[in-house]
C-alpha positions as CSV (number, residue, x, y, z in Angstrom):
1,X,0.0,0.0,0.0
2,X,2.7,2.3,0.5
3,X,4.3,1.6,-2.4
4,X,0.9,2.3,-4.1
5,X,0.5,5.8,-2.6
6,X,4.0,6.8,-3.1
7,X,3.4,6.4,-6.8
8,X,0.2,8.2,-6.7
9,X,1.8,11.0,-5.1
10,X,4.7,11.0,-7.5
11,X,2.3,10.7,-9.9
12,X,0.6,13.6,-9.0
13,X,3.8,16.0,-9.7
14,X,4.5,14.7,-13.0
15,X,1.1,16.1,-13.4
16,X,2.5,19.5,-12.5
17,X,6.1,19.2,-14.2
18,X,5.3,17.2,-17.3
19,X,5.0,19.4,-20.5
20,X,1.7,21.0,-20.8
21,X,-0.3,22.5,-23.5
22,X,-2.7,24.8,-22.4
23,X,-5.5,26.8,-23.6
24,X,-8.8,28.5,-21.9
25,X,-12.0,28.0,-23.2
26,X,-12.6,30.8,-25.6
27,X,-10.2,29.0,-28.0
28,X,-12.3,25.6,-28.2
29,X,-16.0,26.8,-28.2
30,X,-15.4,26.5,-32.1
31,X,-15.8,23.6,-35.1
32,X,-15.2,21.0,-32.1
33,X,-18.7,20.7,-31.0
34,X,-18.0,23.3,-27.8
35,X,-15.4,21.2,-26.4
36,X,-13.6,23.1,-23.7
37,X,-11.0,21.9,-20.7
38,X,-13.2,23.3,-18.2
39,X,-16.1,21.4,-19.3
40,X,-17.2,19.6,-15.9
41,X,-15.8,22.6,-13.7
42,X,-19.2,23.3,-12.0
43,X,-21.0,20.0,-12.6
44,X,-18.0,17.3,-12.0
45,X,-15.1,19.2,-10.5
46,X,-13.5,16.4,-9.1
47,X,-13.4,14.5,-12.6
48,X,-10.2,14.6,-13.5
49,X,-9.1,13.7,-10.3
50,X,-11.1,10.8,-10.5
51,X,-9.8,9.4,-13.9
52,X,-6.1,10.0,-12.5
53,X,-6.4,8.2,-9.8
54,X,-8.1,5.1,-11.2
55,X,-5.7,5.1,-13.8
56,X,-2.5,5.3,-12.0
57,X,-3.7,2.4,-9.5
58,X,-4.2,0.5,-12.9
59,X,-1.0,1.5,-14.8
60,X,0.7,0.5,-10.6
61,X,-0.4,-2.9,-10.8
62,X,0.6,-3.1,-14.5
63,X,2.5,-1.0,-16.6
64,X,1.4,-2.6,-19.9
65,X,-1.8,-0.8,-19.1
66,X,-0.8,2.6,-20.0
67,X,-0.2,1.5,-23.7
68,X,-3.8,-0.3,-23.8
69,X,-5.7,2.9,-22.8
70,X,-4.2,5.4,-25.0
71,X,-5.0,2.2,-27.8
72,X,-9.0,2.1,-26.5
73,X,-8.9,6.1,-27.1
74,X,-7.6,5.6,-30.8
75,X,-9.4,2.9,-32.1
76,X,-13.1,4.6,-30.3
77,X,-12.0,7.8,-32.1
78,X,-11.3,6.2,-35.4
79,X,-14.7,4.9,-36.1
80,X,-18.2,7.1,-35.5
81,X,-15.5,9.7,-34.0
82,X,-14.8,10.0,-30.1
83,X,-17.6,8.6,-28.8
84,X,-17.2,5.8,-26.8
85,X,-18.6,3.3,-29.7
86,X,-15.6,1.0,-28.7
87,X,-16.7,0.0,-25.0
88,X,-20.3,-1.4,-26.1
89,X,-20.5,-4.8,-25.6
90,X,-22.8,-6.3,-27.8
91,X,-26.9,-6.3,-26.7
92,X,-30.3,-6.1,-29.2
93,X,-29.0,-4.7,-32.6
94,X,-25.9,-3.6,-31.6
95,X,-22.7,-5.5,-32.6
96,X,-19.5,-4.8,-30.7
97,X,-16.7,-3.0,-31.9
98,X,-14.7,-5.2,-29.7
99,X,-15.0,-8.6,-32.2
100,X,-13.5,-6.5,-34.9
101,X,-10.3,-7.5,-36.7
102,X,-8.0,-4.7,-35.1
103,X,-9.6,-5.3,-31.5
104,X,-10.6,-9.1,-31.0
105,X,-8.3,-11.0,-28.9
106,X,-6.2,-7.6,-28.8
107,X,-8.1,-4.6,-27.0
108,X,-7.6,-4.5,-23.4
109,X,-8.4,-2.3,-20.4
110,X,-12.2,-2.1,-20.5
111,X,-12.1,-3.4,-16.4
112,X,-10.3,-0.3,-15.7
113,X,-12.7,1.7,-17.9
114,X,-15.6,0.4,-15.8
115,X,-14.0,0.8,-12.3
116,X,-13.3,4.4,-14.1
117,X,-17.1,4.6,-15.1
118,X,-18.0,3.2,-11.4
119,X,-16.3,5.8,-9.3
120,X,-17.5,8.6,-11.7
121,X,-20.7,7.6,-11.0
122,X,-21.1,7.7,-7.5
123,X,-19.1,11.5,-7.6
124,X,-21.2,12.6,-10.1
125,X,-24.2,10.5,-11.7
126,X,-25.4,11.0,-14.6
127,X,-22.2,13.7,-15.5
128,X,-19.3,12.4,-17.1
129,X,-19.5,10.8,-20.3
130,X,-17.6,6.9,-21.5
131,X,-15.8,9.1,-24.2
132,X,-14.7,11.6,-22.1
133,X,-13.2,9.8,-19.6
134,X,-11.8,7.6,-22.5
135,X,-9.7,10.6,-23.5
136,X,-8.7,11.7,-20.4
137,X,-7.2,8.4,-19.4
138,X,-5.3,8.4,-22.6
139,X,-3.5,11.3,-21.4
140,X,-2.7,10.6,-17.7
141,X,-1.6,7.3,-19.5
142,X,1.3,9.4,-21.0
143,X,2.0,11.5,-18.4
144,X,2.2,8.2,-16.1
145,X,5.1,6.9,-18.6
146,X,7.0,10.0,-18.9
147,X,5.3,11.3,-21.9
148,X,3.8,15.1,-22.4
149,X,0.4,16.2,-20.3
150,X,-2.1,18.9,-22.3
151,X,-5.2,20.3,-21.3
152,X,-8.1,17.7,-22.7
153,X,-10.9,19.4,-24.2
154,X,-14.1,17.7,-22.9
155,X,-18.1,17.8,-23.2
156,X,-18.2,14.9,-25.9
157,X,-21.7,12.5,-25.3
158,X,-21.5,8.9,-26.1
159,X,-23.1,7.1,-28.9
160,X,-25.9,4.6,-28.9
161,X,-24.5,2.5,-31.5
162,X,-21.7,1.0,-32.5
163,X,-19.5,0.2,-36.1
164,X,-18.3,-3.3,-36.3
165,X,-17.9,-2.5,-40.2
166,X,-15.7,0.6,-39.4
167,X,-13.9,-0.9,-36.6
168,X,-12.6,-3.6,-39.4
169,X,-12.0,-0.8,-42.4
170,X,-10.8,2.2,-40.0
171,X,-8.2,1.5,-38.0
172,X,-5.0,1.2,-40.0
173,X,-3.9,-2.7,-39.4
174,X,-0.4,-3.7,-38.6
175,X,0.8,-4.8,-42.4
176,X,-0.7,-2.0,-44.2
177,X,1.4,-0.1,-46.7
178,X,2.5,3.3,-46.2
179,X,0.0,5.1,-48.7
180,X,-2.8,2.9,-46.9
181,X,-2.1,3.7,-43.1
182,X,-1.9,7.5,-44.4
183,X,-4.9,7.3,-46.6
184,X,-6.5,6.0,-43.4
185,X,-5.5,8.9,-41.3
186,X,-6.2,11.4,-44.0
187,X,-10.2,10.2,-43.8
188,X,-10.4,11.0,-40.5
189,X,-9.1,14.7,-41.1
190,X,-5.5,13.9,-39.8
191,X,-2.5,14.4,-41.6
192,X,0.9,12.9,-42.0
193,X,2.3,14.9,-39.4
194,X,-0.4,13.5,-36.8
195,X,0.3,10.3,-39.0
196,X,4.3,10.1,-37.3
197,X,3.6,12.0,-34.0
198,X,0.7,9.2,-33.0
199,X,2.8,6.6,-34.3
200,X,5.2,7.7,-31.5
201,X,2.7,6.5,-28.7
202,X,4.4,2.7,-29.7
203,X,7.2,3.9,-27.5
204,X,5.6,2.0,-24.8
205,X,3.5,-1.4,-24.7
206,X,4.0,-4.7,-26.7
207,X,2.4,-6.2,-30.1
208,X,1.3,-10.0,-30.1
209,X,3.2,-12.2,-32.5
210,X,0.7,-12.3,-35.1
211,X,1.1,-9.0,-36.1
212,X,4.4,-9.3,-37.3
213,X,5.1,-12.3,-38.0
214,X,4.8,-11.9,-41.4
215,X,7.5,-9.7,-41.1
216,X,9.7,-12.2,-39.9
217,X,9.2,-15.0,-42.8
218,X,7.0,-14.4,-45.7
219,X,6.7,-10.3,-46.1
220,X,6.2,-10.3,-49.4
221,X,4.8,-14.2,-50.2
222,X,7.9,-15.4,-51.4
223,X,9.0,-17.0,-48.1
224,X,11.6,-14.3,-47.5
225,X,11.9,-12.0,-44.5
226,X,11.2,-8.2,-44.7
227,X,14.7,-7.0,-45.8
228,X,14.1,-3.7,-43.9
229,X,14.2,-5.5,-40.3
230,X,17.9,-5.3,-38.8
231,X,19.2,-8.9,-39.0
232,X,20.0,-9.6,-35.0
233,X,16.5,-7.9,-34.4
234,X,14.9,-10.7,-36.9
235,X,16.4,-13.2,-35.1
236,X,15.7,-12.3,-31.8
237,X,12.3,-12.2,-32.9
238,X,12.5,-15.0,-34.6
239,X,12.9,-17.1,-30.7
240,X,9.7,-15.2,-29.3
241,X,7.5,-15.6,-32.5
242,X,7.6,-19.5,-34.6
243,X,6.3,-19.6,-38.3
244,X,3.1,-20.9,-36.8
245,X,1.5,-21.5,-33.4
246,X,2.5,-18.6,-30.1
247,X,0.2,-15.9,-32.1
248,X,-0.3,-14.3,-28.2
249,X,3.4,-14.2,-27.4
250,X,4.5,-10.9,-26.7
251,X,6.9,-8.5,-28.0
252,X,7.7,-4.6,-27.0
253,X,7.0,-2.1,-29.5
254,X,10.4,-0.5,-28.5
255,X,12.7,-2.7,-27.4
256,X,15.0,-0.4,-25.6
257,X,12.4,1.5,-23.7
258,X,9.2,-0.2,-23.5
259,X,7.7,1.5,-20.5
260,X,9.0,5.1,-20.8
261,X,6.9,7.4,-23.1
262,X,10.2,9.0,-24.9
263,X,11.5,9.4,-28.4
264,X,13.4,5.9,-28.8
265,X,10.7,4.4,-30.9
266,X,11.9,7.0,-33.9
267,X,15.7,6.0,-33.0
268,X,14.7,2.6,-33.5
269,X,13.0,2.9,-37.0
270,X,16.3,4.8,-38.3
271,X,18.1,1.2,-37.0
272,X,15.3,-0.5,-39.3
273,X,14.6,-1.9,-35.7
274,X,10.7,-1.3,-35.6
275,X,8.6,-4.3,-34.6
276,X,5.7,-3.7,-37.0
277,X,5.5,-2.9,-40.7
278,X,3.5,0.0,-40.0
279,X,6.0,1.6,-38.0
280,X,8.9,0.8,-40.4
281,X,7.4,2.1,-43.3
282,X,7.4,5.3,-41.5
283,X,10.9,5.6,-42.2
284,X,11.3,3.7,-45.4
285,X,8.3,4.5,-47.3
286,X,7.8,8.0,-47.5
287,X,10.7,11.0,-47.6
288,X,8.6,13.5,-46.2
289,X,7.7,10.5,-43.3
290,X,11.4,9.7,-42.8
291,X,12.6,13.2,-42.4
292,X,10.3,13.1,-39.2
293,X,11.2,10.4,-37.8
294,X,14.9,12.0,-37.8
295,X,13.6,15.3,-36.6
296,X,12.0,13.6,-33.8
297,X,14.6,11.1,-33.0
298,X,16.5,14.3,-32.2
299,X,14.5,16.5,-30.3
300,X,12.5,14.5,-27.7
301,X,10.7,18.0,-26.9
302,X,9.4,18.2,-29.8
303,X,7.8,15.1,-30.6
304,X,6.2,15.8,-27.3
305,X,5.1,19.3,-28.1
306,X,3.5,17.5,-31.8
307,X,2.2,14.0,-29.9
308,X,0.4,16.7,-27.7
309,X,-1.3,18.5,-30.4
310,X,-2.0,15.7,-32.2
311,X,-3.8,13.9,-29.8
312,X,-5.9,17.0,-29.0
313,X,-6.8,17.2,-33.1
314,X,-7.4,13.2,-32.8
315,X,-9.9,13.7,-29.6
316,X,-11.9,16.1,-31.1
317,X,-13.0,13.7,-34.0
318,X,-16.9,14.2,-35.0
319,X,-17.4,14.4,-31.0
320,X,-21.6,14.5,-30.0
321,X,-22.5,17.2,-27.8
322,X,-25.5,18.8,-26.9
323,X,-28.7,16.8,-27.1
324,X,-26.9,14.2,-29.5
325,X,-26.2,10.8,-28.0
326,X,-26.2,10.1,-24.3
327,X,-24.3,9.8,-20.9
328,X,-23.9,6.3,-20.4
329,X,-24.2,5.0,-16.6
330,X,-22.3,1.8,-17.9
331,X,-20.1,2.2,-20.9
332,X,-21.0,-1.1,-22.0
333,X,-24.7,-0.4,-22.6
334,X,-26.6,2.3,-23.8
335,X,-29.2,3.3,-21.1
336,X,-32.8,1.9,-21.5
């Protein structure tokens, strides 16, 4: 227990010293749908709070979990927008997100979405909304690693549906070509730049086997290996990963730094030492793509300043507000 509130407390400056981009409310009320940071100041002041606190207990007990909330946050926002679509489970004529290609067997976390949900609840009922506490968790999730903190725009509502169909054609998948991962982000009004800076959030957590094991042994259905990956890399790989069977086993996105939210994921792609094609291709694919990478292999402060604002672009993705959708009291269900 000690341990616990010594993190929390630690925790708690980071919130203070991290990097922070700030803004008041008069330069939100815009084409965002009236998002603002102050959002619940009068009606859920403790909010934020709230969401810190569950979510450094979570990412306490397991640091992997930091990495699978910032991943709930972008594949909710890249289908039907920010609105909490992902965490429906499925009931009546809804079909979950979470059977979809990029998520079954893959997306994690939604326990510590509901204990989230739980304690927001009994605060404030009724209040704060599944895809607003989605997005703040994604940031404390950062800040928790050692990444940049920002001011989160709030007020989004959560949806009554769900997209099983987007889920599968949205999200960019893990062997996609360059032109197709950027074609991807492109659709949802995000550019290349966001494109590189979001990529940079694989800096921490792991990637199961079967997404890259094609790398590793039949890249381009010839039975050869991608020639991109670094040799030594290949074969360590090659130990956790077999040609078939072990499609759960585990690998870190960046294998020098796994748990710290800093820039060594870009060093790694210049090495040709990034575990998934999607983040190689970053480097290898596209000029304008590679020359960021370098710049942000370089200057750690600013990736940060870039992952910041890019995640603040991402989160305010076709966000309901007003009378549109609802404020779920569970985030799996849609109230009756």
């Amino acid at each position: 227990m000690a341990t616990t509130r010594t993190f929390l407390v630690l925790f708690s400056l980071a919130c203070s010293l991290t990097l922070c981009i700030c803004d008041d409310e008069s330069n939100y009320g815009g084409g965002e749908g009236n998002l603002f940071p102050g959002f619940y100041r009068s009606s859920c002041p403790r909010a934020e709070e709230i969401v810190r606190s569950v979510v450094a207990q979570a990412v306490a007990k397991e640091s992997r979990m930091a990495a699978s909330l910032m991943r709930l946050h972008f594949h909710d926002c890249f289908v039907q927008g920010c609105d909490g679509s992902l965490l429906l489970d499925s009931s009546g004529s809804i079909v979950t997100e979470k059977g979809s290609n990029p998520n079954s067997n893959s997306a994690r976390g939604f326990d510590v979405v509901d204990q989230i949900k739980a304690a927001l609840e009994n605060e404030c009922p009724g209040t704060v909304s599944c895809a607003d506490l989605l997005t703040l968790a994604a940031r404390d999730s950062s800040v928790l690693t050692g990444g940049p903190s920002w001011m989160v725009p709030l007020g989004r509502r959560d949806s009554r549906s769900a997209s099983l169909s987007g889920s599968n054609n949205n999200i960019p998948a893990p062997n996609n070509t360059f032109n197709t991962i950027l074609s991807r982000f492109t659709n949802q009004g995000l550019d290349l730049t966001d494109l590189v800076a979001l990529s940079g959030s694989h800096t921490i957590g792991f990637s199961r086997c079967t997404s890259f094991r094609q790398r590793l042994y039949n890249h381009s259905g010839n039975g050869s290996p991608d020639i991109t990956l670094e040799q030594s890399y290949a074969t360590n790989l090659r130990q956790r990963c077999p040609p078939s069977g072990g499609d759960q086993n585990l690998s870190e996105l960046d294998i020098n730094s796994a748990g710290k939210f800093d820039n060594s994921y870009f060093k790694n792609l210049i090495e040709n030492m990034g575990l998934l094609n999607s983040d190689q291709v970053l480097f290898s694919s596209n000029e304008e793509s590679s020359e960021l990478v370098k710049t942000y292999a370089e200057d750690q402060e600013e990736f940060f300043e870039q992952f910041a604002e890019s995640m603040i672009k991402m989160g305010n993705l076709s966000p309901l507000t007003g009378s549109s959708g609802e404020i779920r009291k569970n985030c799996r269900k849609i109230n009756s």
